[in-house]
N, C-alpha and C positions, 0 to 999 in steps of 0.2 A: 510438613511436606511442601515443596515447593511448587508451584503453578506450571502448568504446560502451555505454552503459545506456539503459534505456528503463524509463521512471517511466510508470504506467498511472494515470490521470487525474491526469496531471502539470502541467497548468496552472492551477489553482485549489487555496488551501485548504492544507494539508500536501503534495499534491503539488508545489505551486508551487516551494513551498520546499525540497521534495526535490531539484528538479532543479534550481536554481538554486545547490543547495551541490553538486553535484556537478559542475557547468558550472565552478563558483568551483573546484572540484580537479582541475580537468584533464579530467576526461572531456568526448566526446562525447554527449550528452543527445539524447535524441529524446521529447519526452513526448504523449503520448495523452489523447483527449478523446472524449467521446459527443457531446456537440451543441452547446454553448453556443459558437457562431462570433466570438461576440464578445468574448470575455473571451481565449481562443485567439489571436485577432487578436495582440489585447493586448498579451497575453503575451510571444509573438513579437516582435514590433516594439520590445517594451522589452528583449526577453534575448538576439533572434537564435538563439534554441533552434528547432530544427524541429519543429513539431505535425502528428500525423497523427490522422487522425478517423475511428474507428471505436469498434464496440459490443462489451465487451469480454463479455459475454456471449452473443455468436456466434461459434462456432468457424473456421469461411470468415472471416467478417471479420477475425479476430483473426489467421489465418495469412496471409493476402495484407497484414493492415498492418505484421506481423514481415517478412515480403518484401520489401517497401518501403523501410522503416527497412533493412534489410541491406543495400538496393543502393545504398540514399544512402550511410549511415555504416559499413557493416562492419560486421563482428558481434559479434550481441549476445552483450555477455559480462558483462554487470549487469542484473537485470532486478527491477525494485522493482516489484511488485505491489499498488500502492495505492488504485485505485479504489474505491468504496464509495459505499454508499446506504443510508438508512432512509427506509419506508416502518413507522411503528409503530400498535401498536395492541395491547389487550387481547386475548389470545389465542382467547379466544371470541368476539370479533366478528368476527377475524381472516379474512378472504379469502383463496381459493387465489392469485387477482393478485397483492396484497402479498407474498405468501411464498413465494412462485416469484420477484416480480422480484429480489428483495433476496437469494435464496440464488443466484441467477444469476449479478447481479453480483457478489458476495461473494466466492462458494466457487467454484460453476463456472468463473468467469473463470479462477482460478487453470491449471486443465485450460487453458483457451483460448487463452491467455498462454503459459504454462508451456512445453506442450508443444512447438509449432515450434522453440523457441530451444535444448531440453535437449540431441539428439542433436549439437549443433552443439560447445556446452558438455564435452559428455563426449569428442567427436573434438579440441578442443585441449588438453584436461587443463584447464582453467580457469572457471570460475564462481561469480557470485553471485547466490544468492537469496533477497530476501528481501521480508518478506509483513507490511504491515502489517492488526496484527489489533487487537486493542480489550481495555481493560480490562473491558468486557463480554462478550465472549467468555471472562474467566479467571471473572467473579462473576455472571455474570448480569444482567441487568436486568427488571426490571416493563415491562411494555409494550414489551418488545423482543425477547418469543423468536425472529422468524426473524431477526435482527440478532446475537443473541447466539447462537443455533445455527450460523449461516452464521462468524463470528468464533472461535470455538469448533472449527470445520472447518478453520479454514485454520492453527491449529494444530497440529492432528494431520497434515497436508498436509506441514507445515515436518518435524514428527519422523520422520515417514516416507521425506520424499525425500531426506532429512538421511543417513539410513543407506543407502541405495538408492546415493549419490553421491558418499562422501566418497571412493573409492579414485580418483577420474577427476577430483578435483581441485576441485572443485567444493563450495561452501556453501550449505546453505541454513538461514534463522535467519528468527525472526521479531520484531517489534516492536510492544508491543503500547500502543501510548499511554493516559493516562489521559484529562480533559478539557482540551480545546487549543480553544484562542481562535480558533477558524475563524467562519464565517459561520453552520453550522449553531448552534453550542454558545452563540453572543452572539444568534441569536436567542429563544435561551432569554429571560423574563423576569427582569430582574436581583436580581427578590427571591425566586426559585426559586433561581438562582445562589447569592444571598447567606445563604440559609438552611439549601437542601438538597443543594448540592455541596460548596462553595468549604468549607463547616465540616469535610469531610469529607476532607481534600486536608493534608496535613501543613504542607508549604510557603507555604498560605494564597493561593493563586493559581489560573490555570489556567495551564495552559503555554502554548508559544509553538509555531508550527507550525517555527520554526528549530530548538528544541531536539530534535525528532524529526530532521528532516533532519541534524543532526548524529550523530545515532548512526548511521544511515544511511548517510552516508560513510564511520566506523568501519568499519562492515560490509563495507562495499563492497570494503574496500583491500587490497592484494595480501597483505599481511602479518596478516589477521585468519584467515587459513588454518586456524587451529585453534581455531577459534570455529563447531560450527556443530550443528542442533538442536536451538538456543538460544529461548528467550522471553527479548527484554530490556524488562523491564518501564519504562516512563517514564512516572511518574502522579504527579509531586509526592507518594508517600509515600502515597498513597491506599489507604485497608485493604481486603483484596480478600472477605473473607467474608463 
């Protein structure tokens, strides 16, 4: 029988692609979404993946949509922690809204997520977890401390339930991407691109949201058991100091 995961803003972007390499490896995929009904539709209709639509910075919400997802598909026993959001700005101009919504989704979701699925995790001897965080969360950014605070948190998240977990079978690793060709990062300006990132990037690109979703499955699979704790960095070479 095949493994159930559940990619947290899994229809759009690097989630898409998370759950669509995982659908491609055999698992049962259930991916999650906040609002955007259209793109979800979408999604659906081209992959036959199941979308469930809640706010993964409500904790009620986030337990009755793990409830769902387990009566549909069984339990979850991969749970990719991907949703995210920026809301940026110079730290002095910076608003409590911004900085609340962005470490909500970020960091607390992980609590929101995390939690219903773990004790289920530790009563089969089996799990994975894994969290992606940001090469701004390992260096920083200008105009991004509750981005790179909240990133930077789901780090220490991963090393902490890492040791908490390993005797009950269980991984949790995180991933921390560099700049990937989503919608956010192309709508950068492509002579910001071409001056103040992509020169900074070894490989001379950005990445592809597939190359994430491939480590992802790595992680995911039964035999990376002794993998875990981990930051796997994937930034094209990109200097982190």
């Amino acid at each position: 029988m095949s493994r159930t995961a559940v990619v947290t803003g899994g229809t759009r972007g690097i989630g898409e692609a998370i759950s669509k390499a995982l659908q491609a490896a055999g698992y049962k995929v259930a991916a999650t979404y906040a609002g955007n009904d259209e793109a979800a539709n979408k999604f659906k209709a081209e992959t036959g993946i199941n979308v469930y639509k809640f706010d993964v910075s409500d904790y009620d919400a986030c337990a009755a949509g793990i409830a769902a997802i387990e009566k549909d598909l069984g339990p979850v026993e991969i749970l990719v922690n991907n949703a995210g959001i920026t809301k940026d700005g110079l730290f002095h101009k910076m608003d409590l809204a911004k900085w609340k919504a962005v470490i909500d989704t970020n960091l607390n979701s992980l609590f929101n997520v995390t939690r219903p699925v773990i004790n289920g995790m530790r009563d089969r001897g089996f799990g994975r977890i894994i969290v992606i965080s940001s090469i701004n969360g390992q260096k920083g950014q200008a105009g991004q401390t509750n981005y790179s605070a909240s990133k930077a948190g789901d780090i220490g998240f991963v090393k902490a339930l890492a040791q908490e977990s390993a005797s009950k079978g269980i991984t949790v690793n995180a991933i921390a991407p560099g700049y990937i060709a989503t919608e956010m990062v192309k709508a950068v300006p492509q002579d910001v691109l071409d001056k103040h990132i992509i020169p900074h990037i070894a490989v001379g690109r950005l990445g592809e949201p597939e190359e994430i979703a491939r480590a992802v499955v790595f992680l995911a699979a039964d035999d990376a058991g002794f993998i875990t704790g981990s930051t796997l960095t994937v930034n094209g070479g990109q200097y982190l100091a």
